[in-house]
N, C-alpha and C positions, 0 to 999 in steps of 0.2 A: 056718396060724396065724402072725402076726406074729411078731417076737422081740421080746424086749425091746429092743433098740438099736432096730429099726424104730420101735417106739413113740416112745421117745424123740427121735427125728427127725425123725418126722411131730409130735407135739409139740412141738417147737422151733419147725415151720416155720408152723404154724398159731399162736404166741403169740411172733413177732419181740420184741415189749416186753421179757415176760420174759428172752427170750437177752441182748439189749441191758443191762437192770439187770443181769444177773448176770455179765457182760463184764467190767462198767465198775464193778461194784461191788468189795466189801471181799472178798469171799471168791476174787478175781484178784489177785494180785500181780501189780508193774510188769513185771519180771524175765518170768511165763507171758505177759501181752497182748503185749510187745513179738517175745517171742517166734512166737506166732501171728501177728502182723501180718505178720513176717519173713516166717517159709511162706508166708504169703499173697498177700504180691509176687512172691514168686520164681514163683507157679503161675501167678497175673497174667501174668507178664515173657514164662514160656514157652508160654502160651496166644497171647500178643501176636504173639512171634515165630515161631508157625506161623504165624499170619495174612499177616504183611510179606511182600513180596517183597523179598530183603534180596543186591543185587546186589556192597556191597559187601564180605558175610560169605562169599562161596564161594572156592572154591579157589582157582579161577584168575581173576586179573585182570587180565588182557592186554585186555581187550574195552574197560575203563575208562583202563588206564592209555593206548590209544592215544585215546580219549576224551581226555580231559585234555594231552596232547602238542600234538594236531591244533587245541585249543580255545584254551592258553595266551594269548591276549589275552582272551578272555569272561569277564569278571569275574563277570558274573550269572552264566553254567552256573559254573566254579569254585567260587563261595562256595554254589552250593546244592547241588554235588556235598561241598562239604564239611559243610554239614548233614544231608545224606543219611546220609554216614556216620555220622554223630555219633549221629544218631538210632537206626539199624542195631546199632552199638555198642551203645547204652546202651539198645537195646526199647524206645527212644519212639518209638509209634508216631503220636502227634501232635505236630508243630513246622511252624516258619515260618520262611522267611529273608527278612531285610529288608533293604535294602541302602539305600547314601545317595547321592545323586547330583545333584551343582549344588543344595546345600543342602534336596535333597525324598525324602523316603523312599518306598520301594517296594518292594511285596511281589512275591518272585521265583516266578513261575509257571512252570515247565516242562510241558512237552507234548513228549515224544520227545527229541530232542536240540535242539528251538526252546526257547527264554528268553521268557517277556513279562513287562514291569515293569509294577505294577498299584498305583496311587497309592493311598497309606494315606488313605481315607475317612474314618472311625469306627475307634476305639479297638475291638478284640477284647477279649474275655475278658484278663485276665491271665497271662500267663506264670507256671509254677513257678518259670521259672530262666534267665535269659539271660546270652547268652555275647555279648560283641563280640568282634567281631574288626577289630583294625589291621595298616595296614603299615608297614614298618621304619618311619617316620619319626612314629608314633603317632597318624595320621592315621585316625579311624574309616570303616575299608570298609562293615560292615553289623552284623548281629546275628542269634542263631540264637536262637528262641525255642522252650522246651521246654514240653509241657502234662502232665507227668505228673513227681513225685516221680524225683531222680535219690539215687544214693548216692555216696558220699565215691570210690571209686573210679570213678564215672562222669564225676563231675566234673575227675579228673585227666587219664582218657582226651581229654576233651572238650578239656583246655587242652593236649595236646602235639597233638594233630589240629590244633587254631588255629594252632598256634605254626609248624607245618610248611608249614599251606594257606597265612598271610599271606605266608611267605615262598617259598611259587610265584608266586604273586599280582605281589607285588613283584619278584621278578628276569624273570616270562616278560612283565613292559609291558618291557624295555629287554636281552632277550636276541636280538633281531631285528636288531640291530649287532651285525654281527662285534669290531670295534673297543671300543666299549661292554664284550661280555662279555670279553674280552682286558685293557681296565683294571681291570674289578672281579677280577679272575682275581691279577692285577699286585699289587693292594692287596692284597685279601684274605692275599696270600701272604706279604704283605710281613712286615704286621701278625700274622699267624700264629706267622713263627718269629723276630720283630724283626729281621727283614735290616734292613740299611742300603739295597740296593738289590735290585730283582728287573726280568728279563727275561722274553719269552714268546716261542717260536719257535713256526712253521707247519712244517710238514714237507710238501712237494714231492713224492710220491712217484714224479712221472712225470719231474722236472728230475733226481731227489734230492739236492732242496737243501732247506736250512733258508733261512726270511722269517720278516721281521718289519717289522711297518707301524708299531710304537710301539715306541720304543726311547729309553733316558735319553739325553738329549743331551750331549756329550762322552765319551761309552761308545764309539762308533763308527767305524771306519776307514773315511774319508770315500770311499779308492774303492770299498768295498763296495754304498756309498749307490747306489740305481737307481730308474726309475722305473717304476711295473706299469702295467698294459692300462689303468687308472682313474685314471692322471694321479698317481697318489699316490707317494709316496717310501718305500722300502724295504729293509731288508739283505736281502742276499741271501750265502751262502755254499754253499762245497759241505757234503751232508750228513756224510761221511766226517772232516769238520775240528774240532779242537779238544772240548773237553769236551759240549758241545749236540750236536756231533755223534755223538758217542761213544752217549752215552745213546739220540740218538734211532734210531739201528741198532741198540743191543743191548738196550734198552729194559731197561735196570741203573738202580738207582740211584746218585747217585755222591755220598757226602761225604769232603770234601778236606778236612783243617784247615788244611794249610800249602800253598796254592794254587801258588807258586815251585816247591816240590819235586815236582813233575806234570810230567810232557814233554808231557803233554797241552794246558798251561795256555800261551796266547798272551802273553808278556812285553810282546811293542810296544805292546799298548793301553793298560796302566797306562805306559807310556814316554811316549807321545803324549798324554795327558792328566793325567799327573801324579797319577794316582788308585792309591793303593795295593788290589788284594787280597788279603784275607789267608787268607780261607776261602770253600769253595762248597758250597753244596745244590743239586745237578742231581737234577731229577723229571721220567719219563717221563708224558704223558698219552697215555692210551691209548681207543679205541672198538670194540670189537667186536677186540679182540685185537690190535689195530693203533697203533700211536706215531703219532699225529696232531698230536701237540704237546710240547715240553718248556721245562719252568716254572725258572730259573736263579736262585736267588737267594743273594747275595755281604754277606760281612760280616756275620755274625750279631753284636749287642751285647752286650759280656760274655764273647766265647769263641767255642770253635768250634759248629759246628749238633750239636745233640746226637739221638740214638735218637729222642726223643720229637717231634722236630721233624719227620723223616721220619715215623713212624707218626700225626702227626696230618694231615700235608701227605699220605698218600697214600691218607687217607680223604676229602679232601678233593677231591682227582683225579678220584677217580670221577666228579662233578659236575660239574668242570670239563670233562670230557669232554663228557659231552652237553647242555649250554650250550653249547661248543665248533662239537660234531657240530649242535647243531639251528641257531646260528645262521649256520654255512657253508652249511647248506641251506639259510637262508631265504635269504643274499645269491645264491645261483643262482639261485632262484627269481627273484627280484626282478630280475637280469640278464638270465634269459629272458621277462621280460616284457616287459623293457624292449627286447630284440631284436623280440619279438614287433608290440611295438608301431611300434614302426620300421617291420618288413616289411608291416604294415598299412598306414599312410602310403602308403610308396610303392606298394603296389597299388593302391591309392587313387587316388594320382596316376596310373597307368596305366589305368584304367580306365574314366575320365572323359575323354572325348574334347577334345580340346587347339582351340586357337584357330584355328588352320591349319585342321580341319576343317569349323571350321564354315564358317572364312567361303570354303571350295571349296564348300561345299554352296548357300551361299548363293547365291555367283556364277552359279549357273546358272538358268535361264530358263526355268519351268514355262508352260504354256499355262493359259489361265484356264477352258476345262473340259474335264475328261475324261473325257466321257460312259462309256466303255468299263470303267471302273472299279465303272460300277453293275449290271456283271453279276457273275451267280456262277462263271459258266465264264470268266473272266479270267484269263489266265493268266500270273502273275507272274513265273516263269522268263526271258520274255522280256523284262524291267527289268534293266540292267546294276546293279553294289554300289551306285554312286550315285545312281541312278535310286530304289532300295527305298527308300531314307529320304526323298527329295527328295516323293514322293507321300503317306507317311504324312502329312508336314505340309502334301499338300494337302487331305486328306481330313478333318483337322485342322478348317483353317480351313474346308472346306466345310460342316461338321457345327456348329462352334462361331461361328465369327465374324460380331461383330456378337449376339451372345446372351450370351457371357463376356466379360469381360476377361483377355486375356494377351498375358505380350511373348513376340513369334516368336523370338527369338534364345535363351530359353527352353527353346520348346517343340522349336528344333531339337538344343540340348544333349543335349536330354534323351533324342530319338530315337537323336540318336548316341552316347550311351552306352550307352543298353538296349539297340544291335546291337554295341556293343563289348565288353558282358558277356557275349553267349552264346557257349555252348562248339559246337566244331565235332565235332557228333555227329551220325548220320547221319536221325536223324528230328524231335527237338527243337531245331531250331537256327532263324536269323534267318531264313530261311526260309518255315518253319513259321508262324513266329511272328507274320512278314509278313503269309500267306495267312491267319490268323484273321482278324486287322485289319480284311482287305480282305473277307471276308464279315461279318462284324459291321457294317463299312460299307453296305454291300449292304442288309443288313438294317433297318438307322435309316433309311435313306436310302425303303426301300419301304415305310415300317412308320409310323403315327404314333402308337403304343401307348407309346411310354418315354420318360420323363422323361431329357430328353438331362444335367440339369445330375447327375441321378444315375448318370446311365453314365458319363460322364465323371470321377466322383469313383471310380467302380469301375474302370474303366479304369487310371487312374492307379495305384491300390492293385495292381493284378495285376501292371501292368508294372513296380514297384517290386519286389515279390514274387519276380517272375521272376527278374528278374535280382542280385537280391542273396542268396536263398534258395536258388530254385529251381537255378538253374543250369544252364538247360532242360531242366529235369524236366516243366514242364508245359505249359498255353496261356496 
C-alpha cells in the first residue's frame, strides 16, 4: 500500500500545473523559492560534474602543465585550455571560445591536442555570460562564452584565471629571446623596487663566470667588454668577483644601504664614470636549485631598498627563472638548428656529383650498340666504376630517345649521384642496384606490354627514393 508521501508525488507528477501555481504563488515566499532554486543548482552542478571529464580538477597537473610549456606560442590551444578550465571550475558544462584573428572571428575546435579555427557562420543561441579576454596592451584575444547560469563567485574565479592566462599569452609570443626576456626582467625589476638602475647577469657554470649581453651604457669597464660565439658584445667576469658574484655562488641575498662600506663593492666603476652608488639589491635567480642568474639593482628612490622590496622581488624570481630557463632553451635549440641545417648543406654539396665528374664521364666514347646488354646472364661485374654509369645512360637513351625529351647532361647528373648516394654495403649497394637496371632493361627491350612514358616516371621515383630514403635498403 502507498504511503502518503508516495501519493503525494505521484500527484504532483501527474498535475505539473498545479505544483507550478503553487511554486510561484502566494502561499511560497521569496526567501523558500530562492531557496529551493539554490538546492536545485547545486544537485544540477554535481550531476553536471560527474558527467565532465574534468582534466583540469584532478590532482596532478603535470600532464597540462607540460601542455602548455611545449605549446606557449598556440594562442588557439591556450585560450581554449583556458576556457576549459573556466568551465571545469565553475560546472559549465556548455561553453565556447572564440577567438579574433586579422579582424575575423573564429570558433576554437579542438580534437586531441590539434586546434581548428571554424569561421562564425550564424549567430548561436546567446551566451548567459561572457568573458573577454585581452593582452597587456588591451587588445582583444577572444571571448569565452558560458551557457548555463554562473554565480558571483564563479565570476570572480573566471576573472583571475583571465587575468593570469592573458598574461602567458602575452609574455610566451616574446619569451623565445633570450635578450627580449632579460629586458623585460631589467624593467620589470626596475619599476618594482624604483631602482634608478638595474643589471641582469648569466652565470657560466662551465667558464664560472658571470655575462651579460645588455648592460647600461657607461656602467662598464671597457676591458671587460668581449665578444661571444654570435658576434655580439658582452661582460664577462670571474664568478667569485665583486657583489654579482658573491650572490651568484652563495645564492644569498644581499642588501647593502651604504655600497662604499662593502669590501665587496668595486670603487673604479663609479670612478670611471662618475656615477655615484649609494645602495644595492643583489637577487639570486634560481631553476631547479641552481643560480642561473642574478638580477642587481642600484639606487633605490627615497632610501635604502627596504624588506618589502626583497619579499616582492623574490616572488617575482621564481618567474624569472623559468622565462629565463625556457628561453635559453629555446636559443639552443634554435643554434642546433641552425648547425643542423648547415651540416645538411654541405651534405648536400657532397652528395651531388661535381662538374669534373661529369664531364670525365662524358669524355668517353661509348659504341653505338651494345647488343650484349640485352641479355639476362650479362654480367656486370665485368664494367669497370666508369663503365656502370657510362651504360646506364646508354640504356637511357636506347629506351627514351627520340620518344622524350631530355637534356643528357641531366640525365648523367643524375646517375652519378644516385651512385654517389649509395652506401657501401655488402648486398644493396651501386651494384645491385646497377644489375636491377640492366634486367628491367632486358625486359622493356623483350617485352612491348609497358607504357615506357610510365616506367620512366616510376623509374625515376624509385631512384629518387633510393637514394634519399632508402639508403640501399632496397631496389
Amino acid at each position: 500500500m502507498e504511503s502518503r508521501e508516495q501519493r503525494t508525488v505521484a500527484y504532483l507528477n501527474s498535475h505539473p500545473k498545479f505544483l507550478e501555481n503553487y511554486a510561484t504563488g502566494p502561499n511560497v515566499t521569496n526567501e523558500v523559492f530562492h531557496r529551493w532554486c539554490s538546492r536545485r543548482n547545486i544537485r544540477f552542478k554535481k550531476e553536471t560534474l560527474k558527467e565532465m571529464n574534468r582534466p583540469w580538477m584532478a590532482d596532478n597537473l603535470s600532464g597540462l602543465h607540460n601542455l602548455l610549456i611545449s605549446n606557449g606560442n598556440n594562442v588557439p590551444l591556450i585560450l581554449y585550455e583556458l576556457g576549459y578550465a573556466c568551465a571545469q571550475l565553475t560546472h559549465n558544462k556548455l561553453f565556447d571560445v572564440m577567438i579574433y584573428n586579422k579582424n575575423n572571428a573564429y570558433f576554437i575546435d579542438r580534437t586531441g591536442n590539434n586546434v581548428q579555427l571554424k569561421e562564425v557562420t550564424k549567430e548561436k543561441r546567446l551566451p548567459v555570460y561572457t568573458k573577454k579576454v585581452e593582452d597587456y596592451f588591451g587588445v582583444l584575444l577572444g571571448e569565452i562564452h558560458f551557457y548555463r547560469s554562473l554565480t558571483e563567485q564563479d565570476h570572480i574565479s573566471i576573472n583571475i584565471l583571465c587575468i593570469w592566462g592573458s598574461a602567458l599569452i602575452h609574455y610566451a609570443q616574446d619569451i623565445v629571446s633570450m635578450d627580449t626576456v632579460i629586458m623585460k626582467v631589467m624593467n620589470f625589476a626596475q619599476k618594482l623596487t624604483n631602482a634608478d638602475r638595474s643589471s641582469l647577469f648569466l652565470v657560466d657554470h662551465k667558464r664560472k663566470e658571470l655575462y651579460a649581453r645588455i648592460f647600461d651604457v657607461g656602467t662598464q669597464q671597457d676591458e671587460q667588454i668581449k665578444i661571444n660565439e654570435d658576434g655580439n658584445e658582452e661582460i664577462r667576469f670571474p664568478a667569485n668577483k665583486g657583489i654579482s658574484g658573491y650572490v651568484a655562488m652563495t645564492g644569498q641575498v644581499l642588501n647593502i644601504e651604504n655600497a662604499y662600506e662593502d669590501p665587496r663593492f668595486n670603487k673604479e666603476i663609479d670612478q670611471k664614470t662618475g656615477y655615484k652608488t649609494r645602495n644595492i639589491l643583489c637577487m639570486p635567480i634560481f631553476i631547479r636549485k641552481s643560480v642561473i642568474g642574478v638580477v642587481q639593482m642600484i639606487n633605490k628612490a627615497g632610501g635604502p631598498f627596504t624588506k618589502q622590496d626583497q619579499n616582492s622581488f623574490e616572488t617575482f624570481a621564481v618567474y624569472c627563472g623559468l622565462a629565463l630557463h625556457h628561453a635559453k632553451l629555446y636559443n639552443q635549440i634554435k643554434r642546433s638548428e641552425q648547425k643542423y641545417r648547415v651540416a645538411l648543406e654541405v651534405l648536400a654539396y657532397h652528395s651531388v656529383c661535381n662538374k669534373e665528374e661529369m664531364n670525365k664521364l662524358k669524355s668517353v666514347k661509348i659504341e653505338d650498340d651494345i647488343t650484349e646488354l640485352d641479355r639476362f646472364e650479362f654480367n656486370g661485374f665485368q664494367l669497370t666504376e666508369l663503365e656502370k654509369p657510362l651504360y646506364v645512360v646508354y640504356m637511357f637513351r636506347t629506351l627514351f630517345k627520340g620518344k622524350f625529351n631530355y637534356d643528357e647532361d641531366d640525365l648523367i647528373r643524375f646517375v652519378l649521384t644516385v651512385r654517389k648516394n649509395y652506401r657501401q654495403v655488402v648486398y644493396h649497394n651501386w651494384v645491385h642496384g646497377w644489375t636491377v637496371a640492366q634486367a628491367m632493361y632486358c625486359l622493356l627491350r623483350a617485352t612491348t606490354i609497358f607504357n615506357l612514358k610510365q616506367v620512366l616516371i616510376f623509374i625515376i621515383i624509385l631512384s629518387t627514393d633510393e637514394r634519399k630514403f632508402k639508403k640501399g635498403k632496397g631496389n
